[in-house]
DSSP file (Angstrom, degrees, kcal/mol; ACC not computed):
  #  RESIDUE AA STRUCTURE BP1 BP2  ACC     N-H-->O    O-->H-N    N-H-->O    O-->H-N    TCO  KAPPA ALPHA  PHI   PSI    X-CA   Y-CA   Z-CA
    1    1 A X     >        0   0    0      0, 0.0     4,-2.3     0, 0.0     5,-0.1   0.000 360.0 360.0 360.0 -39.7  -15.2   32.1  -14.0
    2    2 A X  H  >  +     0   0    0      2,-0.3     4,-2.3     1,-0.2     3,-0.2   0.967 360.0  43.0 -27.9 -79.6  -12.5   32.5  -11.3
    3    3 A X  H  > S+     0   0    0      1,-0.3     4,-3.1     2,-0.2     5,-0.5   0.789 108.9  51.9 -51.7 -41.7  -14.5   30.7   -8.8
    4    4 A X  H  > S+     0   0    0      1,-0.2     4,-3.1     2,-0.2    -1,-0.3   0.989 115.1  46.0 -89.5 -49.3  -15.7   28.0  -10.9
    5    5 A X  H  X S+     0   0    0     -4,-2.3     4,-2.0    -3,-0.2    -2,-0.2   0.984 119.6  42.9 -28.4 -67.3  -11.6   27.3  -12.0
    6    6 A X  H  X S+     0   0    0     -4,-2.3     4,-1.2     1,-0.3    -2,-0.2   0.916 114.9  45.1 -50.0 -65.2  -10.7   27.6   -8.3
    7    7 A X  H  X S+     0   0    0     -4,-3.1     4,-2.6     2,-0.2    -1,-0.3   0.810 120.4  39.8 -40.6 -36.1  -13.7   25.5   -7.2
    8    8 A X  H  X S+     0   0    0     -4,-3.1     4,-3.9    -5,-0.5     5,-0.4   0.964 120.5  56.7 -63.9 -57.2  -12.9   22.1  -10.7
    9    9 A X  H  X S+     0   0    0     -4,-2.0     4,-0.8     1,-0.3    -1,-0.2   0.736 111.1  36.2 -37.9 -58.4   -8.8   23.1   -9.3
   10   10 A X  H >X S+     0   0    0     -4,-1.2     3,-3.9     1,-0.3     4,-2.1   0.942 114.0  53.9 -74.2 -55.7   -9.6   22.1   -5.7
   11   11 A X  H 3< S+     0   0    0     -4,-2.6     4,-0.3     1,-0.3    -1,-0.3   0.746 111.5  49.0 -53.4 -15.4  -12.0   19.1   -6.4
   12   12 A X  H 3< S+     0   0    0     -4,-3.9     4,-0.5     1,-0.2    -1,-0.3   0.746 106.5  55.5-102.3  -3.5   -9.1   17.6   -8.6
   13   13 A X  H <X S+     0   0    0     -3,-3.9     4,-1.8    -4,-0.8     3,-0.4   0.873 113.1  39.4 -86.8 -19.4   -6.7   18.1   -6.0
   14   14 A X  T >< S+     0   0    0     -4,-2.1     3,-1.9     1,-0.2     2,-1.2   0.790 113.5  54.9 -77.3-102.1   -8.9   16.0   -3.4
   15   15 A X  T 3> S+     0   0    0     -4,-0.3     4,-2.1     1,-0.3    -1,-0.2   0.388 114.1  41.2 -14.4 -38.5   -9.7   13.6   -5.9
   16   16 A X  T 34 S+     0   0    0     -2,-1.2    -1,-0.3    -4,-0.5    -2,-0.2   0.884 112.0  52.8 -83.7 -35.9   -5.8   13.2   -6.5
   17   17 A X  T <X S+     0   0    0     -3,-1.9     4,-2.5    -4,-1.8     3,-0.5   0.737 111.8  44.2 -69.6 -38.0   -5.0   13.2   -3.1
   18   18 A X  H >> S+     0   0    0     -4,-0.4     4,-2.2     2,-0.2     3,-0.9   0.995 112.6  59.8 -76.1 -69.4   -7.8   10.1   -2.1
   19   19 A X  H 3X S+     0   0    0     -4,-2.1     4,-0.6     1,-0.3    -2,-0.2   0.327 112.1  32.2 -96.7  -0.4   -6.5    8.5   -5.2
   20   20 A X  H 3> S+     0   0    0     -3,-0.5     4,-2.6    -2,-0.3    -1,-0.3   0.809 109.4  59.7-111.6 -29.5   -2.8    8.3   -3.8
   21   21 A X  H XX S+     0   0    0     -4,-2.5     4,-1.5    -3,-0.9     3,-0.7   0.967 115.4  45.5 -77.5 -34.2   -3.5    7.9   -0.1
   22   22 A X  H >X S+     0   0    0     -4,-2.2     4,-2.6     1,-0.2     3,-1.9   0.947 110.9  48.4 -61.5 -45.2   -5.5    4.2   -1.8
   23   23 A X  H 3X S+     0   0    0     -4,-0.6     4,-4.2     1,-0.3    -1,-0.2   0.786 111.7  48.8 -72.4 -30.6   -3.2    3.3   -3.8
   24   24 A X  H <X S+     0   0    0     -4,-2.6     4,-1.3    -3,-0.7    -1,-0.3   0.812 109.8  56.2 -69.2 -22.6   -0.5    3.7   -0.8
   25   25 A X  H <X S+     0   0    0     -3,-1.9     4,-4.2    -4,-1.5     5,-0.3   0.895 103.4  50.8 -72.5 -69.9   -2.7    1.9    1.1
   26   26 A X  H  X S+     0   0    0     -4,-2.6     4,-1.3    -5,-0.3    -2,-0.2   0.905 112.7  46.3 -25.2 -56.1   -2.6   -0.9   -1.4
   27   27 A X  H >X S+     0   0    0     -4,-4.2     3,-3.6    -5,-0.2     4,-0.7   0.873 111.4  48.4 -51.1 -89.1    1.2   -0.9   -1.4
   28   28 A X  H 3X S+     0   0    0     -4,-1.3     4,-0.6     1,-0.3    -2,-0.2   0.548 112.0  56.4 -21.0 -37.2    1.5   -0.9    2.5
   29   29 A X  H 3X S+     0   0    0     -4,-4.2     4,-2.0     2,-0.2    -1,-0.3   0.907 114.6  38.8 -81.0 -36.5   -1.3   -4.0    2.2
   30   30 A X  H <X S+     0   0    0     -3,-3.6     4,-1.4    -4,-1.3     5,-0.3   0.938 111.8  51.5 -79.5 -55.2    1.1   -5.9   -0.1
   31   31 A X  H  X S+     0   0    0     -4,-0.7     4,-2.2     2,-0.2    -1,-0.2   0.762 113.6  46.5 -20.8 -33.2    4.3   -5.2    1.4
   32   32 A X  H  X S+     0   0    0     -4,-0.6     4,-1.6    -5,-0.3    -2,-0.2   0.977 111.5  54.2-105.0 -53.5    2.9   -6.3    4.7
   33   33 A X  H  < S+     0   0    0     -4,-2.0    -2,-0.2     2,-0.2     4,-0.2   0.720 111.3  46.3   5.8 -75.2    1.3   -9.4    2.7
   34   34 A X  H >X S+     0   0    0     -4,-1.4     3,-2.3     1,-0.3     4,-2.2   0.904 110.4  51.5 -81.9 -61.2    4.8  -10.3    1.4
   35   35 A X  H 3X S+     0   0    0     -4,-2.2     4,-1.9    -5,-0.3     3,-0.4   0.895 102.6  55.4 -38.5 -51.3    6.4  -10.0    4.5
   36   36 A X  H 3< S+     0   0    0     -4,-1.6    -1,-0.2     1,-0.3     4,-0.2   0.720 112.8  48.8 -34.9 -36.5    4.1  -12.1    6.3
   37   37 A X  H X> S+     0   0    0     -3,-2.3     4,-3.2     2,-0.2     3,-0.6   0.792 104.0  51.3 -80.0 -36.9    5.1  -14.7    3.6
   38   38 A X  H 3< S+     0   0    0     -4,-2.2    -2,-0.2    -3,-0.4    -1,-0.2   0.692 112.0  56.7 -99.9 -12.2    9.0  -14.5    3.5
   39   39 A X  T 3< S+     0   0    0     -4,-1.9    -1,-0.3    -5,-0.3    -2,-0.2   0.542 110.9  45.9 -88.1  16.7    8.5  -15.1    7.8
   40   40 A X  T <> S+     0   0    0     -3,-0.6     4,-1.6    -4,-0.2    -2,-0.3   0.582 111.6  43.7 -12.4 -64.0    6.7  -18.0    7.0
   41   41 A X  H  X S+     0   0    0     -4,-3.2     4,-0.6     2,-0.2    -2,-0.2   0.394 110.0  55.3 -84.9  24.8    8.7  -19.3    4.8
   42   42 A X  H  > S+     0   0    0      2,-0.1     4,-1.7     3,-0.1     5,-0.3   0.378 113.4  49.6-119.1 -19.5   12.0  -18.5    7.0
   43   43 A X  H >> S+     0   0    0     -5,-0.2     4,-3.7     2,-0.2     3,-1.5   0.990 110.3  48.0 -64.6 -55.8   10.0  -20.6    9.9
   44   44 A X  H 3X S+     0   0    0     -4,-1.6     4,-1.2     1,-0.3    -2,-0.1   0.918 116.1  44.7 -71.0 -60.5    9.4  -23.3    7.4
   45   45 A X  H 3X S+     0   0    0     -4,-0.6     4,-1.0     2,-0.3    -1,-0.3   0.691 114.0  43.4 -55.3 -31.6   13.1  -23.1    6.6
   46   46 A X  H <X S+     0   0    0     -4,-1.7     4,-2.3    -3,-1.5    -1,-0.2   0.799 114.8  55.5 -93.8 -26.3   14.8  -22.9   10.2
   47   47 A X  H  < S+     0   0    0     -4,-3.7     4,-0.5    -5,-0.3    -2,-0.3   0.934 106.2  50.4 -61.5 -29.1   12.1  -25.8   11.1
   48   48 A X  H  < S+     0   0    0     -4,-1.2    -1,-0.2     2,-0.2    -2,-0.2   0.661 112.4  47.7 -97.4 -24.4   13.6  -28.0    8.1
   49   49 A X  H >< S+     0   0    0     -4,-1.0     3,-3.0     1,-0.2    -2,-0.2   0.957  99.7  62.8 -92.3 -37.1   17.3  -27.4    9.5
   50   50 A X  T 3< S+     0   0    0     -4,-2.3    -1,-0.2     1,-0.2    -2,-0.2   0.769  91.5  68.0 -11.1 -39.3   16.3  -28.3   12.9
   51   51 A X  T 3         0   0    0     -4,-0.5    -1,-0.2     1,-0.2    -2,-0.1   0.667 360.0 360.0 -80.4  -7.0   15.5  -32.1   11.3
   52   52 A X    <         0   0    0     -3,-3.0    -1,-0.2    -4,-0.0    -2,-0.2   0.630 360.0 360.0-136.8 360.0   19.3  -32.2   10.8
């Protein structure tokens, strides 16, 4: 009965542990997304003061 606790205990910490490193991954993928976006739009922006 031990074993079979230890053994569910261990599988639900790996389970929890894959389920934060995706989801961190996910952030990190959007963050890096959004950045990508706001230098792009700060090009767009220093090209539009250039025109004056």
């Amino acid at each position: 009965m031990a074993l079979q606790l230890l053994n569910e205990y261990q599988e639900l910490k790996s389970s929890l542990k894959e389920f934060e490193e995706s989801s961190l991954t996910k952030f990190i993928d959007q963050l890096n997304s959004q950045n990508s976006q706001m230098k792009n739009h700060n090009l767009e922006i220093q090209l539009i003061d250039n025109q004056f």
